[in-house]
Structure formats: structure tokens, C-alpha cells
C-alpha positions as CSV (number, residue, x, y, z in Angstrom):
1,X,140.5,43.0,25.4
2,X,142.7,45.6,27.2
3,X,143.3,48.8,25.3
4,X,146.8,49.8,24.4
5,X,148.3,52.4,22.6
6,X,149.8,50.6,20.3
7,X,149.8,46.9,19.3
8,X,152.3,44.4,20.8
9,X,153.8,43.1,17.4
10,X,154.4,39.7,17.1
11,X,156.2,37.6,14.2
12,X,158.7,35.4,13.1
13,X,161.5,36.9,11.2
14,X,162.8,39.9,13.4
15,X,161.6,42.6,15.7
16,X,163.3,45.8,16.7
17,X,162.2,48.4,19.2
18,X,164.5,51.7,19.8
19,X,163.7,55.5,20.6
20,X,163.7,56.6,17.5
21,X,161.4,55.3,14.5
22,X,164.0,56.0,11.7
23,X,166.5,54.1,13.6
24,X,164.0,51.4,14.4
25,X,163.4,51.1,10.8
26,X,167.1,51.5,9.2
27,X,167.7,48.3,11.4
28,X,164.5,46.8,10.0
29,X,166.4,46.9,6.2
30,X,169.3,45.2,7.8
31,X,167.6,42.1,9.2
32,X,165.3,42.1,5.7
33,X,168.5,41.9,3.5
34,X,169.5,39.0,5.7
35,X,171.7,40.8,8.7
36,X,171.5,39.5,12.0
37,X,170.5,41.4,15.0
38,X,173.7,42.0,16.1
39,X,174.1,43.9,12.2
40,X,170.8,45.6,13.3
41,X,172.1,47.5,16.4
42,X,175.1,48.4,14.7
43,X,173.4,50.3,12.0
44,X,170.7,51.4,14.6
45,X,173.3,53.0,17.1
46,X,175.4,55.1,14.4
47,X,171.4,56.5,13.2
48,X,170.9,57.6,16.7
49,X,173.9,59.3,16.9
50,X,172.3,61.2,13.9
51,X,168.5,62.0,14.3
52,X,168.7,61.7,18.4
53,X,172.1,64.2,19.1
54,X,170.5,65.4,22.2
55,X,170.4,62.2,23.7
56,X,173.5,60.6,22.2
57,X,176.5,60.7,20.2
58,X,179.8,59.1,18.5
59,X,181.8,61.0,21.9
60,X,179.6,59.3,24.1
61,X,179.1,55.9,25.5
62,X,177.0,52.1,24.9
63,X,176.7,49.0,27.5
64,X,175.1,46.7,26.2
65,X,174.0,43.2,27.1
66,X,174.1,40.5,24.1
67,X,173.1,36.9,23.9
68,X,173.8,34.9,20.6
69,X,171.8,31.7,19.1
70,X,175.3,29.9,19.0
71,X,176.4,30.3,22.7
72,X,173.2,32.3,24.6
73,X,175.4,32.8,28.0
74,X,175.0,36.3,28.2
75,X,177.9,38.9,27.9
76,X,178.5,42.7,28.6
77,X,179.7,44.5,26.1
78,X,181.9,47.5,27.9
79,X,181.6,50.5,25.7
80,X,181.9,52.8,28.9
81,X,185.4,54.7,28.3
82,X,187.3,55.9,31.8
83,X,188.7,58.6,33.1
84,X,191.6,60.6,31.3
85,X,194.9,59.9,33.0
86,X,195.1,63.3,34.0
87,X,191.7,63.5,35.4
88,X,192.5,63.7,38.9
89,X,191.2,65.1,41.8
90,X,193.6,67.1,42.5
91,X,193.5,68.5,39.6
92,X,190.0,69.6,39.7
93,X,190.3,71.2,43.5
94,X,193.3,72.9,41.8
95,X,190.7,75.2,40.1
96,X,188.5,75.8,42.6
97,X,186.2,73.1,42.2
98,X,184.3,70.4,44.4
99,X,182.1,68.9,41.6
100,X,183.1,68.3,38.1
101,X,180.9,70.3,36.2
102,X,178.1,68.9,34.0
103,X,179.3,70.5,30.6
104,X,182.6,71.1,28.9
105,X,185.6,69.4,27.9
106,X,186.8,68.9,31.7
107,X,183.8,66.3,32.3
108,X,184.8,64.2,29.4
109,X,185.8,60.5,29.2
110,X,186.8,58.5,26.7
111,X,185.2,58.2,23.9
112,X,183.4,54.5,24.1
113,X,180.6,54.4,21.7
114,X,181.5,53.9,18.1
115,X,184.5,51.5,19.4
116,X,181.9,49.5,21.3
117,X,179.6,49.3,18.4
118,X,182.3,47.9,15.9
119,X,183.8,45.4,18.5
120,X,180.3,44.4,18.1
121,X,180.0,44.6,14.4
122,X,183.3,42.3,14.7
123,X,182.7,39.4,16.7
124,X,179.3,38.9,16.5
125,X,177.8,40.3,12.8
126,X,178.3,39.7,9.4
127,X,178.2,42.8,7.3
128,X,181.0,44.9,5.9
129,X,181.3,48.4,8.3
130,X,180.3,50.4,4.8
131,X,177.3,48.4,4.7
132,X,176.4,49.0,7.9
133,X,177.1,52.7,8.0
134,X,175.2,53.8,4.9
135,X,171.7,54.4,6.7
136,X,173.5,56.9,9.0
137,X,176.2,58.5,6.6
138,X,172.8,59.3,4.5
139,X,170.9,60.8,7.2
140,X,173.6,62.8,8.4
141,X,174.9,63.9,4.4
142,X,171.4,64.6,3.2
143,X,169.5,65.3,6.4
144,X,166.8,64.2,8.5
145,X,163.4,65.7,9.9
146,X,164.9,67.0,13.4
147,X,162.7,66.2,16.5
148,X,161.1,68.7,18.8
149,X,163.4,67.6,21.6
150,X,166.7,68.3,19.7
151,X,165.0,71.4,18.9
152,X,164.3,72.8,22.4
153,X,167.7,71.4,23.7
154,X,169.2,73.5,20.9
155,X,167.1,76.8,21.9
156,X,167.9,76.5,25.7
157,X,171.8,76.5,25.2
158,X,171.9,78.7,22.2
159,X,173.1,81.7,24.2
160,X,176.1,79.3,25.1
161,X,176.6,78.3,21.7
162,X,176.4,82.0,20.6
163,X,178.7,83.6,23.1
164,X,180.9,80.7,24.1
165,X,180.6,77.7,21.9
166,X,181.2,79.1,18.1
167,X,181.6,75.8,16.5
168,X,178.6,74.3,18.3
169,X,177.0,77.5,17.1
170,X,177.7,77.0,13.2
171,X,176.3,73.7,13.3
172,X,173.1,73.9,15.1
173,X,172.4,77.8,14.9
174,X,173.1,77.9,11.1
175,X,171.3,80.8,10.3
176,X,171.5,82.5,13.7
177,X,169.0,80.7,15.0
178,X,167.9,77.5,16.1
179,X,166.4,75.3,13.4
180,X,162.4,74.4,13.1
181,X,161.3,71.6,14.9
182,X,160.8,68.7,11.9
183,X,162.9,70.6,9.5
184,X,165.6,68.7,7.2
185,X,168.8,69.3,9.6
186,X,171.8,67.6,8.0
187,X,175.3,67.1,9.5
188,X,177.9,66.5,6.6
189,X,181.3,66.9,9.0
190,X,179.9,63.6,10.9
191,X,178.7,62.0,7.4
192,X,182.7,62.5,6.4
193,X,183.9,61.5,9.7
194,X,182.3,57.8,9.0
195,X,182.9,57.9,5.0
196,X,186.7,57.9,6.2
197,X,186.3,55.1,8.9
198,X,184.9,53.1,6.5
199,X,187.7,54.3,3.8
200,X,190.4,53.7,5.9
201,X,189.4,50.4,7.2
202,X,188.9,49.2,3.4
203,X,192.5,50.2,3.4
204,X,193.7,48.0,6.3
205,X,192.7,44.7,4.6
206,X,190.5,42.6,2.4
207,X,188.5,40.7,5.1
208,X,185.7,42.0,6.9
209,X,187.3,41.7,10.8
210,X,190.3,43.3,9.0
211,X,188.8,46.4,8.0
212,X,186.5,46.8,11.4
213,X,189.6,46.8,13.3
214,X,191.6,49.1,10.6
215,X,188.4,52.0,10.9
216,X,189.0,51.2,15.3
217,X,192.5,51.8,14.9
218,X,191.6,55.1,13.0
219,X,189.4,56.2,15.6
220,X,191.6,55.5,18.8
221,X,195.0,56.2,17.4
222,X,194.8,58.0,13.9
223,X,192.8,60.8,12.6
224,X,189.7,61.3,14.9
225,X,192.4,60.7,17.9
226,X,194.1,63.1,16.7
227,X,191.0,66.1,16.0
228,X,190.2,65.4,19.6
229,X,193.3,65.6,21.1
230,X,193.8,68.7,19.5
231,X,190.5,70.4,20.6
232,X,190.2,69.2,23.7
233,X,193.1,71.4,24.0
234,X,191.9,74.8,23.7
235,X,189.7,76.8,26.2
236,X,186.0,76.7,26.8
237,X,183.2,77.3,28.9
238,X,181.9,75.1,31.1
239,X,178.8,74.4,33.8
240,X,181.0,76.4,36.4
241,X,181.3,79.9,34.5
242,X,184.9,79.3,33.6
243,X,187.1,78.9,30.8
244,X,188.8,75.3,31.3
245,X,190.6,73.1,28.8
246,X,190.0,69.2,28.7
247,X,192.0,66.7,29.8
248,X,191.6,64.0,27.4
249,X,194.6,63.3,24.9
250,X,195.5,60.9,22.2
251,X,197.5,58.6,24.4
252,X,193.9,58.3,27.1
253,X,191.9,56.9,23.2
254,X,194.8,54.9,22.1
255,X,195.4,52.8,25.5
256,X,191.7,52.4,25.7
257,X,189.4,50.0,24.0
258,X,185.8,48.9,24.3
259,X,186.0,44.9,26.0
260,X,183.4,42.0,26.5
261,X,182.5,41.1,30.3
262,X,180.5,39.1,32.2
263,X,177.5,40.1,33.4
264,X,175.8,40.2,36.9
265,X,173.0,38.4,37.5
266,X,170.2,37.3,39.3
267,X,168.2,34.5,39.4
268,X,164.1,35.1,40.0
269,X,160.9,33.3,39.3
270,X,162.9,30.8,37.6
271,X,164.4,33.7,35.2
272,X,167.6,34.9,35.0
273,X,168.1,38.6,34.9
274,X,171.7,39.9,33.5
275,X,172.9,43.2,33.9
276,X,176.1,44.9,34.1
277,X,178.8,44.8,36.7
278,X,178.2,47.9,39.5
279,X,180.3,50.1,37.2
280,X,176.8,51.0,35.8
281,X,173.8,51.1,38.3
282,X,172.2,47.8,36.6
283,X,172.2,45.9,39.8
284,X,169.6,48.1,41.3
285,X,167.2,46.5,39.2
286,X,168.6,43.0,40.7
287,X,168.8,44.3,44.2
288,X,165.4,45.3,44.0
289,X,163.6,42.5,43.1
290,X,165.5,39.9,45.3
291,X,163.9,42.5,48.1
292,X,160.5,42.0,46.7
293,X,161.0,38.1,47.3
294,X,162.6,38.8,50.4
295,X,158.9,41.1,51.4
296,X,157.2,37.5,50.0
297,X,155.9,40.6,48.0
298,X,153.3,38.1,45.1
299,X,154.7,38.9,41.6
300,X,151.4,39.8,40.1
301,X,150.9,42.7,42.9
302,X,149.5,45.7,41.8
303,X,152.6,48.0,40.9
304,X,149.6,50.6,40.6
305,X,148.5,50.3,43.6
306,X,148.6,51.7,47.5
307,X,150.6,48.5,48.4
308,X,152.3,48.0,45.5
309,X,154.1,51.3,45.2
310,X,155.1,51.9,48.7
311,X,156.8,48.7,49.1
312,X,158.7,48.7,45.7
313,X,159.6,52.2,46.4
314,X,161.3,51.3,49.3
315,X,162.8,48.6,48.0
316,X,164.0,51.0,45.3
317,X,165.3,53.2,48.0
318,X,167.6,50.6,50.0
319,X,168.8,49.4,46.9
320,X,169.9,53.1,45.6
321,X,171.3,53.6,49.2
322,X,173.8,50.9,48.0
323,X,174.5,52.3,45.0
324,X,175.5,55.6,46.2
325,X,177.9,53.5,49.3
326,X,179.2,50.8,47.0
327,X,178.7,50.6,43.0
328,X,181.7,51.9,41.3
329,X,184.5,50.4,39.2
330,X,186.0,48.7,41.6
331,X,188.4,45.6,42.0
332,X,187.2,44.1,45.0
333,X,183.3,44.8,44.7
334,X,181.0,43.8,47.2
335,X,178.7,43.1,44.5
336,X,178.1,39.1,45.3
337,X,177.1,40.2,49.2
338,X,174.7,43.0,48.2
339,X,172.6,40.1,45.6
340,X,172.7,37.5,48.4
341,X,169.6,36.1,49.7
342,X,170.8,36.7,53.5
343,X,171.6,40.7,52.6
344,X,168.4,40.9,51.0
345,X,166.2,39.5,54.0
346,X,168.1,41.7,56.2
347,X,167.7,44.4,53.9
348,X,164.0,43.8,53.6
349,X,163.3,43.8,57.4
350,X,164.1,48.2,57.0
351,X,160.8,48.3,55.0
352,X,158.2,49.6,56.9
353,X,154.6,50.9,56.9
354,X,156.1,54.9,56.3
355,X,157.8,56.4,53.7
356,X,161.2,56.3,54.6
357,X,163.2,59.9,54.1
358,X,166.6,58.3,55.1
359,X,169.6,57.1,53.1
360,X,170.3,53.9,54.4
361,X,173.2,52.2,52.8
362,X,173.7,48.6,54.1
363,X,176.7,46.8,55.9
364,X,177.8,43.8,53.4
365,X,180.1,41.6,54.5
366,X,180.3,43.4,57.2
367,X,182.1,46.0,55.8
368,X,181.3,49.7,56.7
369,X,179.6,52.3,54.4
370,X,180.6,55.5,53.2
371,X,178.8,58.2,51.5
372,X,179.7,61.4,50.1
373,X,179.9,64.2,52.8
374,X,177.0,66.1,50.8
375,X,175.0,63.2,51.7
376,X,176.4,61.7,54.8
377,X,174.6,64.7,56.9
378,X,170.9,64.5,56.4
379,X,171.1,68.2,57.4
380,X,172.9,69.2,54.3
381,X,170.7,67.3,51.7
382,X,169.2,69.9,49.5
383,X,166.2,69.8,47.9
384,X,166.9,68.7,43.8
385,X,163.8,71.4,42.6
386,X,162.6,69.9,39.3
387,X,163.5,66.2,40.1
388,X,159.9,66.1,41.2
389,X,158.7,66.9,37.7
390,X,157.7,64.3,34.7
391,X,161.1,63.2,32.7
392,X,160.4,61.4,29.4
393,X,164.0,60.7,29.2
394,X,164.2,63.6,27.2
395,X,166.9,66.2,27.7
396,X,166.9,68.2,31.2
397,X,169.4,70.6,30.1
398,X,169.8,74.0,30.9
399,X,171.3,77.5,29.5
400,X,174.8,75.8,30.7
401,X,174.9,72.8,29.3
402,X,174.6,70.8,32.3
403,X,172.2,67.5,31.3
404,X,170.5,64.4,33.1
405,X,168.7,61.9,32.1
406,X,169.5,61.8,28.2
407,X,169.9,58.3,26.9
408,X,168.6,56.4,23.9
409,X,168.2,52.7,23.8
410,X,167.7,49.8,21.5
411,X,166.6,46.0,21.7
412,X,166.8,43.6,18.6
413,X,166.0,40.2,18.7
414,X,166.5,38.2,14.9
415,X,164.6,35.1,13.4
416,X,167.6,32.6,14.6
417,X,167.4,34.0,18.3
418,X,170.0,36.5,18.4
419,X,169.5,39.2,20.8
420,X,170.7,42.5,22.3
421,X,169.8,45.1,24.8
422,X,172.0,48.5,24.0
423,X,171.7,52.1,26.4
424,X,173.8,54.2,24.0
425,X,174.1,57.6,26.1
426,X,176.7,60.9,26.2
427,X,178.3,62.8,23.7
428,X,175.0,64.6,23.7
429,X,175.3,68.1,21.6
430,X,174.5,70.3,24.6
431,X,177.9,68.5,26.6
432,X,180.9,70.0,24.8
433,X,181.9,72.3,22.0
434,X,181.1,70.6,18.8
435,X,184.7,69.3,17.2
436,X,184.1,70.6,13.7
437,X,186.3,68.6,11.5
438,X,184.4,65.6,13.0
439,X,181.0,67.0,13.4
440,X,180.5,65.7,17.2
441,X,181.3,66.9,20.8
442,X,182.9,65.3,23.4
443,X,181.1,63.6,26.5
444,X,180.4,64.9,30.2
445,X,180.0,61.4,31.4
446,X,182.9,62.6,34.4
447,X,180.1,64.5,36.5
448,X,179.1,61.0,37.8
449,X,182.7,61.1,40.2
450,X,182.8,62.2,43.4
451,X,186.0,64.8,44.3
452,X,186.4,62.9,47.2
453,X,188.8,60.6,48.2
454,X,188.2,56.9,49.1
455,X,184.7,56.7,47.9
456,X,183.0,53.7,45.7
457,X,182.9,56.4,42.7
458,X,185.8,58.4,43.3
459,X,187.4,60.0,40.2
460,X,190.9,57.9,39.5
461,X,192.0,58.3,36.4
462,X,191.8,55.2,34.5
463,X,188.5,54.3,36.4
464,X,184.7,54.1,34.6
465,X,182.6,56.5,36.5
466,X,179.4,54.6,37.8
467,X,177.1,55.2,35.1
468,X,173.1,55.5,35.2
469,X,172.8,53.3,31.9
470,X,171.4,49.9,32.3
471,X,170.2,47.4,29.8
472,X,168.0,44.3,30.6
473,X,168.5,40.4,29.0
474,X,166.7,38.0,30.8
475,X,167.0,34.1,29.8
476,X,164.5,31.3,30.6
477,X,166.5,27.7,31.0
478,X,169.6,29.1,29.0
479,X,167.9,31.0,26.4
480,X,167.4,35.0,25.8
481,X,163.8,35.8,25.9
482,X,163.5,39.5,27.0
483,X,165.3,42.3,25.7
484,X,164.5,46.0,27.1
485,X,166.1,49.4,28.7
486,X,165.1,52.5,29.0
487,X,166.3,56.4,29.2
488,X,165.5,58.8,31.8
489,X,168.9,58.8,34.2
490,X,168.5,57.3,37.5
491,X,165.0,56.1,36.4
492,X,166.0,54.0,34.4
493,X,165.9,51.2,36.6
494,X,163.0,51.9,38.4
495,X,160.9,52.1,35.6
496,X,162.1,48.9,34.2
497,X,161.2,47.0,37.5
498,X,157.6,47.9,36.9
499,X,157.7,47.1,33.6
500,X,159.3,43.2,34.7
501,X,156.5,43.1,37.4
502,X,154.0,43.7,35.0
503,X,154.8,41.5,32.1
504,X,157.2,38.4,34.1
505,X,155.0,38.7,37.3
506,X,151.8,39.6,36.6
507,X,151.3,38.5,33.1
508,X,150.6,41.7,31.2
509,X,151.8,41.4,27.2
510,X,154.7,43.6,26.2
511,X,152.5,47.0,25.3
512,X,150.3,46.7,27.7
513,X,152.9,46.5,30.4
514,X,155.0,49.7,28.9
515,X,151.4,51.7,28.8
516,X,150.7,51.5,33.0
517,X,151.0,53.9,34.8
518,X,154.3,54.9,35.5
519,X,155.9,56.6,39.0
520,X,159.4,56.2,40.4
521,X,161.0,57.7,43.5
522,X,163.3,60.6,44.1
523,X,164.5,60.1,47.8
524,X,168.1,59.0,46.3
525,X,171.0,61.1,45.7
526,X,170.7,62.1,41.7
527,X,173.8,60.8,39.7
528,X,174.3,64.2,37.9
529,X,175.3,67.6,38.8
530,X,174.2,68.8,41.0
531,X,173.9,65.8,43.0
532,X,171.1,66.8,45.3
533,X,168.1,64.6,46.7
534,X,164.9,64.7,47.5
535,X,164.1,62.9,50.8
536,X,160.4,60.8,50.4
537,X,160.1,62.0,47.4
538,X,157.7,60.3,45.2
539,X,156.7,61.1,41.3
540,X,153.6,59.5,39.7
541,X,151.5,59.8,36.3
542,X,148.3,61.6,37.0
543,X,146.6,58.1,36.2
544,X,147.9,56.6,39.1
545,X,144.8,58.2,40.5
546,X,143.8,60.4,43.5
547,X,142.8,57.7,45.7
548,X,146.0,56.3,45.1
549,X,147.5,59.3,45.6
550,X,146.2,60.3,48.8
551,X,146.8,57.0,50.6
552,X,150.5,57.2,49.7
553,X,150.6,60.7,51.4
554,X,149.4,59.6,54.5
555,X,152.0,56.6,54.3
556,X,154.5,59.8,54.6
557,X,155.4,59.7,50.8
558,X,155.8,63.5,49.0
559,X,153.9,62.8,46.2
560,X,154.5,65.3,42.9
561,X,152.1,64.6,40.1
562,X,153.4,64.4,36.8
563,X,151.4,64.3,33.1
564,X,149.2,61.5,32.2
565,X,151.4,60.4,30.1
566,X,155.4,61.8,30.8
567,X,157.2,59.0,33.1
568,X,159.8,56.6,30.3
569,X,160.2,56.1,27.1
570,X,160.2,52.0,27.5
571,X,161.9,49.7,24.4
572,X,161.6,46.0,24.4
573,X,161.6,42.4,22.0
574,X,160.7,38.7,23.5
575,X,161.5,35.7,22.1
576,X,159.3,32.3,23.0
577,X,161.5,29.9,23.0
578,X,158.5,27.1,23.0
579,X,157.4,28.6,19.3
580,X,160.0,30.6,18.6
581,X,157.3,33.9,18.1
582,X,158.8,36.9,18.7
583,X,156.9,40.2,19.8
584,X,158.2,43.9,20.5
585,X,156.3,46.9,22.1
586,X,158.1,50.8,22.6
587,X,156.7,53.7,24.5
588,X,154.5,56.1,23.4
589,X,156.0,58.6,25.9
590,X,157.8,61.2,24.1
591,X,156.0,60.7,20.7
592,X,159.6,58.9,19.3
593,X,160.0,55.1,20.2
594,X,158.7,52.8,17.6
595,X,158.8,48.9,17.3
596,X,158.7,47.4,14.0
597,X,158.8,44.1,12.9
598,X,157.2,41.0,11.0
């Protein structure tokens, strides 16, 4: 028997997996009083917004990727907001800038998050919106033990909050100081902020899709509208030393609302792998592996390996080339060339023996690529310092504000073979001010544009930036039988890949596939500020080995050894569809993911 660090579970009735344990259990009580996943990740998301505010919150943002028993096509749920209408770049360049900074109320989008979740909550669960809030209006009214990683986010900007922030300063430096790691924290502004949702969408009607949409309507047009309009308004700091107001008004929340999609997918090893459109960087995960079969790389290669990591490092590399030249929120994406069996083979043939430092975007349809000019002229890429260091997923923040790689994520699969993959991200309490009549900050999701003109990510107002969060369904003939995601920024995907290798390819359970040895590149441009790379970068758990280690060195990789165990903090639920057993396994990374099921 291999050892793991945890049990895969396996059961019947339900199985949840998410990055925090209280939020894994609150959904837990919603599929044992007879809720349906769908309920589940409701009730799960607003609970992270509580217990994990470093890594999410209501002003942030949630794709998700959904499948139901009823009609298991899969479909994206768009909880991305856009650009404000007067985010433009002109407007940016107008105060001196060439990158939108990575804290303050200039970066921020709209608000996507708690729309998306109760478009959910509408069309696809059961329970009334009260029902489904009372885990997280109790945590955040009578308090919650607050993690170590809210705790050192908190310390590292609490000379922001002090001097510049004073609202974000009441709330998380009560006492002039920040609170003790595992302490009761409680938030009662955000535990009024969701009583009155749920009041006021009692008040819009008796039925339950009635009231959803009466507590939507008060979020995007009535009173939390109108708290954000209002503060985004006035003055503050942000990642670039200056005083700037926001740009996001009532009117940008009210002509905005969270929408289903279709996904983008990819058929492989007679699976079928659905992601997002290029709006998010999903399709790197797709790209990636129709490489690998273009390589004739075997499925069960070692992913720990000599082999095994050069060749799906550079795969990961070609494929993040293309995202950098061509994912954005686009009309006319290229997105159909780029997962073609033709572009991959002629992708493929670029993989060589060597590391590769370039950035080599390809050509499809012909068409030509553009990168930013920061990255256009290998003489100008700088060196990202501390990209090359273990990230958890938890926050890399510093005395600014500025933040990568924060996300939380949860999968849910139920006993009738519902089944969701959520990334919910943003909002995160180091981005903004805190609002205080709402209890919650505002986003910084905006860093991801470019301020340059006719690129794939471009800042247009109106326009999604091109987002690092990426959940994973993958079907068998039709059916949904693997939920998962993952935090940790532009990792996300490439830690995911391993993890699909592992368990699809090579035949390793849930757990044991989470608990390998993790590595992932940095020889990409990163998606937040300050959007530097690291050419042949490579970093790897220590338990990769040195043997390992060395061989990728002499293949030309730069190889920066992380913790034994520091790289992802790995959710996911299966479903059998032969004997309808469902299983579930979550990171021990980070000391916070927990499964739970029966």
C-alpha cells in the first residue's frame, strides 16, 4: 500500500473538498439536510469569504465549471466582473502610470462573486438564500478561529492599514495590532451586509428564484451598489505611492451581471476536459496536454522524473507563450486553432533536449503574435526575485498591498451526480480599503491588463481581464467524473496537469496523486504586478530529489528548490459512473484544505 497523508475518502452520499476545513464542513450540513451540491458551493463560497479573507472575498471574483445529473453538458459559470467604463488606458497614463497598480481602488473590477454564487443558487439549487447564508452570517457575527495566513497577510500591510487605510485598520488592527493567529476574529459589518440580502430578497417575493434575484438586485443596483459607489469615490493609497480614487460606479454594478457560458474543451484519452473560455488561462491546461500527445509523451510517464519534467515543462512553456500573445476576452479568439491537433504537432516539434529560456508564442491561423513591449525584447525581461520560491497558494503580498497567487477553491460532487469545480479569488483584504458599512474591500483583479494598446489583454473598459483562475470538470462518455482546481496564480494550471497525469494517466488514486512531488516552471511572464519573468526558470519540492535535480540542470533548466512540502494546495471529488462511488482527496499543503464526506 502507498502511504499518503491523508486517506482518499470514498462513499456514496456526498463528498466535498475546499481550502478551508470549516467551509468543507458547513457544505457537508447542506448535502446531509438533503441540499444538492450545487446548495453546497453556495454555502461553501460565502464561508470562505469569511474564514479565508486573504484569499477571497464578496468584492472579488468565482468561475466556475458545473455539470448537473439532469443535463451533464458542462457549463461555465462567468462570475468574472469587467472593467469599469471608465477604466481606460488613457486614463491610467494620465497619472503617470504604465502598469495598473496591484492594490487600491484603481485596480478594481466589478464585483462578480456573490452575484455569481446566487445565479447559481438560482438555476441550479433548491434552498432558500437565508438557508444557505446562515453558516457564513454565523461565522462572520460570532467569529471564527483566524488562520495563520490571514494573520501574516494582516501583519505585513498593517503599516498601510495604519497610516493609509483607517477603515481597513479598525477592522483587522482592532486593538492596534494585528490579531493572534487562531484567535476568535469576527466580522459583524459583513454578517449585516448578508442579513439584509437575505431581508430584502424575502421582500421581493414569496418564491425562492424571486427572492435570489430580489437580494441580486440589491447588490447590483440598491444598497451595496450604492456603499461602493460612494467609497470608491474618495482617495486612497495604492501599490504606486499615490493617492488615487476608483473608478468603479453604480452604473459599471448595475449593467453587469454574472452569466452561464460554454466551456472550452478538450478531448484526451477518451476524456473530456472543460475549462473556461481564454478570458481565464484555463486553456493552458488543454493546450498542454494535447502537446504531450503530440510528444507521443505515455500518460503514465513519470511527472517526477528527468524526462517527465523537462518535457511537460516545456510544454507548459509554449502553451503560456500563447497565453501571454492570445488569451484575453476577446470576440474573435483564436482559441479553436491554438487546441487543434495540427497547432499542437507544430507546436510540439519546438520541444527540444534544453531548457528553453525563450518566449515563443505561436502563429495560429496564421495570424501574427504580439507581446507586451516589456516582454517582446528578451533584453528587457527582468528577473521576478521571489517567483523562484515555494507558493502554497497562500498570500504573496507585501507592505503595499500588491498580491499574487491568492485564490481559494472548492469541488462538490452530490449522491444524484451533481457536480461543480469553483476558483473563487479577489476581493482579498490586503487589495483595497475595507468599505465599512459592508465589511469588505473591493478587488485588484485590473493588474492583469496590459496599458498597451492592441494587445490580447488590453484594458477596454467593459472587457474581463484574463484571469489566472481555472477550474477543472472532466466527463467520461457524457458524464462528470472529476472535479478539481487549485490556488497559487499562474500555477494553477501547471499543478493541475501533474495532478491529471498522475491520477487519469498513470493511475494514481485521488490523494496519492495530490501528495507527489510538486514543481512547476517560472520561465513565463507572471500575470500580476510586476509582470516580470524568469527565463528557464524551474521550481521543485526538495523531494523531487537531487539526482533529479542535477540532471535537469545540465538540461539547461534553473532549478530553485523549494520545501518538502510547499508547491499547491490541490482540491478534488470523482464520481464512478460504473458504481456510482464517489471519492475526494485535498492538499495537505498549507495545513487548511480538507475533504469530507460519506
Amino acid at each position: 500500500m502507498t502511504f499518503t497523508t491523508r486517506p482518499t475518502l470514498r462513499g456514496t452520499f456526498g463528498m466535498v473538498a475546499s481550502t478551508h476545513w470549516l467551509a468543507s464542513q458547513s457544505a457537508m450540513s447542506v448535502l446531509e439536510r438533503g441540499g444538492n451540491a450545487f446548495d453546497a458551493a453556495v454555502c461553501a463560497g460565502f464561508v470562505l469569504h469569511v474564514v479565508e479573507p486573504h484569499l477571497n472575498g464578496p468584492g472579488g471574483e468565482v468561475p466556475a465549471v458545473v455539470a448537473t445529473a439532469d443535463d451533464p453538458a458542462p457549463r461555465v459559470l462567468n462570475g468574472q466582473g469587467p472593467a469599469p467604463a471608465g477604466a481606460t488606458i488613457e486614463h491610467f497614463r494620465g497619472l503617470g502610470l504604465d502598469l495598473v497598480p496591484g492594490s487600491g481602488p484603481l485596480a478594481a473590477t466589478v464585483p462578480g462573486a456573490v452575484d455569481a454564487w446566487l445565479l447559481l443558487l438560482r438555476d441550479h439549487g433548491t434552498w432558500p438564500l437565508r438557508d444557505v447564508l446562515e453558516p457564513a452570517i454565523g461565522y462572520a457575527r460570532a467569529g471564527h478561529p483566524l488562520v495563520s495566513g490571514a494573520v501574516t497577510t494582516i501583519a505585513t500591510v498593517e503599516r498601510l492599514f495604519a497610516e493609509h487605510w483607517p477603515t481597513s485598520a479598525a477592522l483587522w488592527l482592532g486593538d492596534g495590532r494585528p490579531p493572534t493567529a487562531n484567535a476568535m476574529f469576527a466580522n459583524p459589518a459583513y454578517a449585516e451586509t448578508l442579513e439584509r440580502l437575505a431581508a430584502e430578497g424575502e421582500a421581493a417575493g414569496a418564491g425562492r428564484e424571486a427572492q435570489i434575484d430580489g437580494a441580486r438586485r440589491a447588490w447590483r443596483e440598491g444598497f451595496v451598489a450604492e456603499e461602493v459607489a460612494a467609497f470608491s469615490r474618495q482617495p486612497h493609497r495604492d501599490s504606486s505611492g499615490a493617492d488615487n480614487p476608483g473608478l468603479l460606479t453604480g452604473d459599471d454594478l448595475a449593467s453587469w451581471s454574472a452569466s452561464w457560458e460554454e466551456p472550452a474543451t478538450l478531448e484526451w484519452n477518451g476524456l473530456t476536459v472543460a475549462k473556461t473560455q481564454a478570458w481565464g488561462q484555463g486553456p493552458v491546461l488543454l493546450q498542454s496536454l494535447a502537446l504531450l500527445d503530440a510528444l507521443d509523451a505515455p500518460s503514465d510517464l513519470d511527472r517526477g522524473g528527468e524526462l517527465g519534467v523537462h518535457l511537460t515543462a516545456e510544454v507548459l512553456k509554449l502553451a503560456l507563450a500563447d497565453r501571454e500573445a492570445w488569451y484575453g476576452d476577446l470576440p474573435d479568439s483564436p482559441l479553436p486553432a491554438l487546441l487543434s491537433k495540427e497547432y499542437a504537432a507544430e507546436r510540439a516539434a519546438l520541444v527540444g533536449d534544453q531548457a528553453s529560456g525563450d518566449l515563443r508564442p505561436g502563429s495560429p491561423d496564421g495570424r501574427t503574435p504580439r507581446l507586451p513591449a516589456a516582454h517582446a525584447d528578451p533584453d528587457r525581461t527582468a528577473l521576478a526575485r521571489g517567483r523562484g520560491t515555494g507558493d502554497t497558494g497562500e498570500p504573496t503580498v507585501d507592505l503595499t498591498g500588491r498580491t499574487r497567487g491568492d485564490t481559494c477553491h472548492v469541488d462538490v460532487v452530490d449522491r444524484w451526480g451533481n457536480m461543480i469545480s469553483a476558483t473563487p479569488s479577489g476581493g482579498w483584504l490586503q487589495s483595497s480599503p475595507t468599505i465599512p458599512s459592508l465589511g469588505f474591500c473591493l478587488g485588484s483583479r485590473a493588474q492583469m491588463f496590459w496599458l498597451e494598446e492592441g494587445l490580447s489583454s488590453s484594458l477596454v473598459p467593459g472587457r474581463r481581464p484574463r484571469t489566472t483562475l481555472s477550474p477543472t470538470l472532466v466527463l467520461s462518455e457524457g458524464r462528470p467524473v472529476l472535479a478539481c482546481g487549485s490556488p497559487g496564480g499562474d500555477q494553477q494550471d501547471q499543478w493541475q496537469l501533474l495532478f491529471l497525469l498522475r491520477h487519469l494517466g498513470a493511475g494514481q488514486d485521488l490523494q496519492q496523486a495530490i501528495d507527489a512531488p510538486a514543481w512547476h516552471t517560472t520561465s513565463f511572464p507572471g500575470s500580476f504586478y510586476p509582470r516580470t519573468m524568469e527565463p528557464r526558470g524551474l521550481v521543485v519540492e526538495d523531494r523531487l530529489g537531487e539526482e533529479v535535480v542535477a540532471a535537469l540542470e545540465r538540461r539547461g533548466h534553473v532549478v530553485s528548490r523549494s520545501g518538502p512540502w510547499s508547491l499547491g494546495r490541490l482540491c478534488a471529488v470523482a464520481r464512478d459512473p460504473r458504481t456510482g462511488v464517489l471519492s475526494a482527496g485535498a492538499n495537505p499543503r498549507g495545513m487548511q484544505n480538507y475533504a469530507v464526506g460519506r
